[in-house]
N, C-alpha and C positions, 0 to 999 in steps of 0.2 A: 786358442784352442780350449783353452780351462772353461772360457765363459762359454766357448759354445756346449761344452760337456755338460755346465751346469742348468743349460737351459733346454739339453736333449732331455735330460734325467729327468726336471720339472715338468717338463711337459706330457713325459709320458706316467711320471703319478698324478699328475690332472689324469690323462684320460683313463686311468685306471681306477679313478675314482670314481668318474663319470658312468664308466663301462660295466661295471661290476660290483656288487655288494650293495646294501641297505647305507643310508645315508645317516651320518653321526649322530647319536642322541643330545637333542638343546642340551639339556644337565644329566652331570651323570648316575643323578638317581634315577632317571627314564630308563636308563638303560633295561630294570627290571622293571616290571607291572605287574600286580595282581591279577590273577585269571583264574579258573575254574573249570575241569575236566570233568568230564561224567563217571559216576557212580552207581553202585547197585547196594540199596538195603535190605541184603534179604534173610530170612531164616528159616531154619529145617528142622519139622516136629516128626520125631519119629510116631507111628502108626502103634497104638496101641489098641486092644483088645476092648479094655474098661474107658475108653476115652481119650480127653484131655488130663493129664495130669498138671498140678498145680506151678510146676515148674513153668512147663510150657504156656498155663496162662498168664506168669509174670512174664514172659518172654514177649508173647503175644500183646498185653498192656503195652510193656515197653516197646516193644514196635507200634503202635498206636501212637504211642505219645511224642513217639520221632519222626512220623507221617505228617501229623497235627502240626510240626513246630519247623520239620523242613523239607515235606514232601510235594509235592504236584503230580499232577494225572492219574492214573490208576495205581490202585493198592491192591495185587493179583493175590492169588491163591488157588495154585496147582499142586493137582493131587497125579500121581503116580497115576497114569492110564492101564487101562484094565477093567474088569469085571466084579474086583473084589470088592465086597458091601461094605467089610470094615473099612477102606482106603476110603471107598466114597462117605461113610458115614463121620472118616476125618477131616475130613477136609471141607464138609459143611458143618461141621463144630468148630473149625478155624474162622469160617464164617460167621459164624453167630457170636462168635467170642470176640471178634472186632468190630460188628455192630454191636454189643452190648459195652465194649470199649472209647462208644463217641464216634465213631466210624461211621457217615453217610451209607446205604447198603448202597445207593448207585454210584460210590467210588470206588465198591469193590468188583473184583472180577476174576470168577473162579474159572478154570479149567482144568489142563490136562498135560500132562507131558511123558514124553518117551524115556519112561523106566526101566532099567534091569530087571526089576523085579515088584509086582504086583504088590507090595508089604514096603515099598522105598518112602523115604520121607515124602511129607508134604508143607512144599516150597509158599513161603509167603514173604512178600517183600514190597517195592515200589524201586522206580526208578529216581536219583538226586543229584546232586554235586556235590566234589570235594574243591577244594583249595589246590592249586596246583603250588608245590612249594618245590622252588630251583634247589638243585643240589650245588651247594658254594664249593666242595670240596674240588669240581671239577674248572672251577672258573683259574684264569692265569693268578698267580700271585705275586707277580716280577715286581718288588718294591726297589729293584734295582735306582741305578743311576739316570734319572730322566732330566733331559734340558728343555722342559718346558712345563706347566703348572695343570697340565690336564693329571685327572687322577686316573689311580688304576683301575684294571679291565675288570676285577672285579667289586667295584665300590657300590654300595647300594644292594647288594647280594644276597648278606645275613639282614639286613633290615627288613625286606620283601620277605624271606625266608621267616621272620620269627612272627610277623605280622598275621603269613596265609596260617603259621600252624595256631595262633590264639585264635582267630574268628571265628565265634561260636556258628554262626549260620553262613555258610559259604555263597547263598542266593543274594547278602545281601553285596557279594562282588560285583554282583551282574547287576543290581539295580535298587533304589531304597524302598522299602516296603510303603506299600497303602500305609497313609496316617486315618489314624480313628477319628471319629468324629466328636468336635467340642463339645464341650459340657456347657452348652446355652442356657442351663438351666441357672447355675450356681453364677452364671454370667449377668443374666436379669437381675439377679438380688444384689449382687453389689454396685450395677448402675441405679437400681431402683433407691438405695439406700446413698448414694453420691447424689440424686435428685433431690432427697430430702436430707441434704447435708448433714446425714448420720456417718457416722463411722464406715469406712469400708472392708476394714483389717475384722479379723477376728480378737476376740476379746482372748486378752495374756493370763494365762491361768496363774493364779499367787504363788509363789515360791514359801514352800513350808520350810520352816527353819530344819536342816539335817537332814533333807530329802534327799540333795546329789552323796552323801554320805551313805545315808541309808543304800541309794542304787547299787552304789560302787560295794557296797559288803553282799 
């Protein structure tokens, strides 16, 4: 009766394994992956009288520069809908201040959006990705008593976790960026000079007596 007990029990966690849930990670740092959730970069210039103030064009800059380094698709710039000349007259100085910032003009794309109030910020931003980083604190931590050499449910956790929050550019989760194109130039001259069995290194500039001294003071 024992062995038929223990061969009901196994066979119904076979089929329970079979039947339901995701299938075991090869190792168990699979268990987590790197991945990446959508994002919004955006920001809000309030409507001034005299313009843009200086604030708002380092803000502006710096959103340029964060477009340039991890943006894709459009880079909007909505102004508050209405009638009002000063909204519309900011919201094409947001324009002009991103194309004066390296800004393609047919990346941008202004419009309009449903405001409170005719005098409301005017929104510019772009769509991007963040780093999706697991919260460890929720994972099991049972370092209890186990008889068998699998590790715990949450192993692999904080490594995936400290990895998403360093990645300066989270696009390159998703895929490794265009390489640039070699330097053919500087390529020619050291096969040219390997042809005429000249040196192919660059020549070692003399070490002057007391220079690394000199640096280090």
């Amino acid at each position: 009766m024992r062995s038929l007990a223990l061969l009901v029990t196994a066979a119904a966690a076979l089929s329970a394994c079979a039947s339901g849930g995701e299938p075991a990670p090869l190792t168990p740092v699979s268990r987590y992956a790197l991945r990446v959730e959508p994002d919004l970069d955006r920001i809000a210039l309030a409507v001034h009288e005299a313009g843009l103030s200086e604030n708002q064009r380092a803000a502006i800059s710096a959103l340029a520069q964060r477009y340039r380094a991890t943006g894709s698709g459009w880079l909007t710039v909505d102004g508050p809908a209405g009638n009002d000349p000063v909204a519309a007259a900011q919201t094409w100085a947001v324009h002009s201040a991103l194309v004066n910032a390296g800004i393609p003009a047919e990346r941008i794309r202004v419009g309009a959006y449903d405001a409170p109030d005719v005098r409301a910020p005017v929104l510019a931003g772009f769509e991007t990705v963040r780093a999706s980083i697991p919260d460890c604190s929720l994972e099991r931590r049972d370092m209890g008593v186990r008889y068998s050499n699998q590790s715990s449910g949450g192993f692999g956790c904080a490594i995936t976790a400290n990895m998403a929050a360093q990645i300066a550019h989270p696009r390159d989760i998703v895929g490794a960026r265009p390489m640039s194109p070699i330097d053919s130039g500087r390529a020619a001259v050291v096969f040219e000079n390997y042809r005429r069995g000249d040196a192919t290194s660059a020549a070692q500039e003399p070490l002057v007596q007391g220079q690394i001294a000199q640096a280090v003071e």
